[in-house]
Every structure is written in structure tokens, then in C-alpha cells.
N, C-alpha and C positions, 0 to 999 in steps of 0.2 A: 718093318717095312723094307720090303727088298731093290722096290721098281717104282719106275718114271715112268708113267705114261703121258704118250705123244698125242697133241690134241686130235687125229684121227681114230683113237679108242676110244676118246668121251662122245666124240661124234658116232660112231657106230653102235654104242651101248646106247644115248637115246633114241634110236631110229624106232620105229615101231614093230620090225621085227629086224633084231641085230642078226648080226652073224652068232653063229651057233660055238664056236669056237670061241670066240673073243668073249661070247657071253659064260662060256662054261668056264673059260679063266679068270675072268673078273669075279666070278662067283665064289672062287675061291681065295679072292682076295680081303683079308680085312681091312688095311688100308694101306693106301699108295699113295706115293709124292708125285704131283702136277709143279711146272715152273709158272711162274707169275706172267711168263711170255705163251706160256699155253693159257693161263688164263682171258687173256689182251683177243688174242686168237678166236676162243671159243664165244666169246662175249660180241666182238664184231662180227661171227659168223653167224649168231641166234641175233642180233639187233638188225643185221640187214633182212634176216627171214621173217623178220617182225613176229615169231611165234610163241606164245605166253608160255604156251605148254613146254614146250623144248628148255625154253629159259628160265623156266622153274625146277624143271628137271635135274638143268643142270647146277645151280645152286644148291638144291638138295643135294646131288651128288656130292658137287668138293665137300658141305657142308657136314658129311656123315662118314664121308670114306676118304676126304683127302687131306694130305697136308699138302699146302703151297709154299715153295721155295722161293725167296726172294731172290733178284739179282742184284750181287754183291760185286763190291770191287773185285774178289778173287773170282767170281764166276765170271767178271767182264772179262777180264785179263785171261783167263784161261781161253775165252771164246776168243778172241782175238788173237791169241796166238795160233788156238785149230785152223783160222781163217788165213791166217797168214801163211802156216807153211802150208796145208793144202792150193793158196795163190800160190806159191814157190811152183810147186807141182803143175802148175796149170789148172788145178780145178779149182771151179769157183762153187763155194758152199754160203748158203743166207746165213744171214743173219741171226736171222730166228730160229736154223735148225741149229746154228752153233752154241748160241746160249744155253739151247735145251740140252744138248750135247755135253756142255760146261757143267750145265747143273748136275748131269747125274754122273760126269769124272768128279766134280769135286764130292759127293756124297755118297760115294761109291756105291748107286744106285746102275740098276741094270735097265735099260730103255727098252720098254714096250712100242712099239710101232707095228704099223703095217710097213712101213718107209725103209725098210732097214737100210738098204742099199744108200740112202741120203746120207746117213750115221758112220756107214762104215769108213772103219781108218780111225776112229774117232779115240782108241781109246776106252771102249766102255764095252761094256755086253751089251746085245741084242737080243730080244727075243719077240716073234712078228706070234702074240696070240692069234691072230684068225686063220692060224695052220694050223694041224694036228699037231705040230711040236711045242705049241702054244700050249699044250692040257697036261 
């Protein structure tokens, strides 16, 4: 397992017809690590769309292809410090991107996103599949 993916590539893989890039890189993947904060994410995104189908979807997904990464004291501590010196800096970064940010410094996993530009500075690799650099 090489990569984290950001809750907007589980969102884009079950659309009904995803992006053609993001699907041809998932496609090659046998399996990928999700954060428990993209899980939180993806779970109040399908409960407010009240969609069975989506939300079964997505359980098969993690259930077949994912491992989920708990957030640990070291993942808290590392996101908290992204947060802090990027505040030094003047920029302010969430919460939840920085966890997910933690999660794949500490497991030297490379982040899948569309978002890259959220990430960057972070620390970790990037790689935004719904581009042709994505294949």
C-alpha cells in the first residue's frame, strides 16, 4: 500500500459515472489506506444524502480495498504541529485536512487528492489522480 486517499476520491469513484482518470488509477490500485477522519467525512456526507445505494457502496469499498488508519496520539501531535507552524506563517489549515496530512507523514503514505494545493507544505507527496499524471 503506497497511498491515502482524500475523501473526495471515494466521493468521485462512487458517482455514477466518475472521472475517467481517477477511475483508471483506482483501478490499479489493490489497496489503499483511508484516515478514520475521511471516514467521519464520507459517512456524514452519504447520511445527509440519505442514499442507500451510495452508502453501501461505500462500505463495500473501505470493506474490500481499504485499510483505515486510526488517529493516534502521534498522528494528533504531528497534525497539530502542521497547524501550528503553518498558523506561524499566517495560513490557516483545518483540522481535518491536517489529520489526514498526519496520517500519511506518519505512514509514509503518498496523498491522493484532488485538493493538492490544501496539502501542500505538508510534508508528504501529492498526487491529484483525476489528471493525466494521476495514470
Amino acid at each position: 500500500m503506497n497511498y491515502l486517499i482524500d475523501t473526495n476520491v471515494i466521493s468521485e469513484l462512487l458517482r455514477p459515472m466518475p472521472n475517467s482518470g481517477a477511475l483508471a488509477w483506482a483501478a490499479v490500485q489493490p489497496m489503499v489506506g483511508i484516515s478514520a477522519v475521511t471516514v467521519e467525512e464520507a459517512i456524514y456526507g452519504l447520511t445527509r444524502k440519505a442514499n442507500r445505494r451510495l452508502l453501501e457502496g461505500f462500505e463495500a469499498f473501505v470493506a474490500e480495498q481499504c485499510h483505515v488508519f486510526p488517529v493516534t496520539e502521534v498522528i494528533a501531535r504531528c497534525a497539530g504541529t502542521l497547524r501550528g507552524q503553518f498558523s506561524l506563517r499566517g495560513v490557516v489549515r483545518g483540522q481535518p485536512d491536517m489529520l489526514i496530512a498526519a496520517t500519511a507523514q506518519v505512514h509514509q503514505l503518498t496523498l491522493a487528492t484532488r485538493n493538492t494545493k490544501d496539502f501542500e507544505g505538508c510534508g508528504i507527496g501529492l498526487l491529484n489522480p483525476f489528471s493525466d499524471m494521476g495514470l
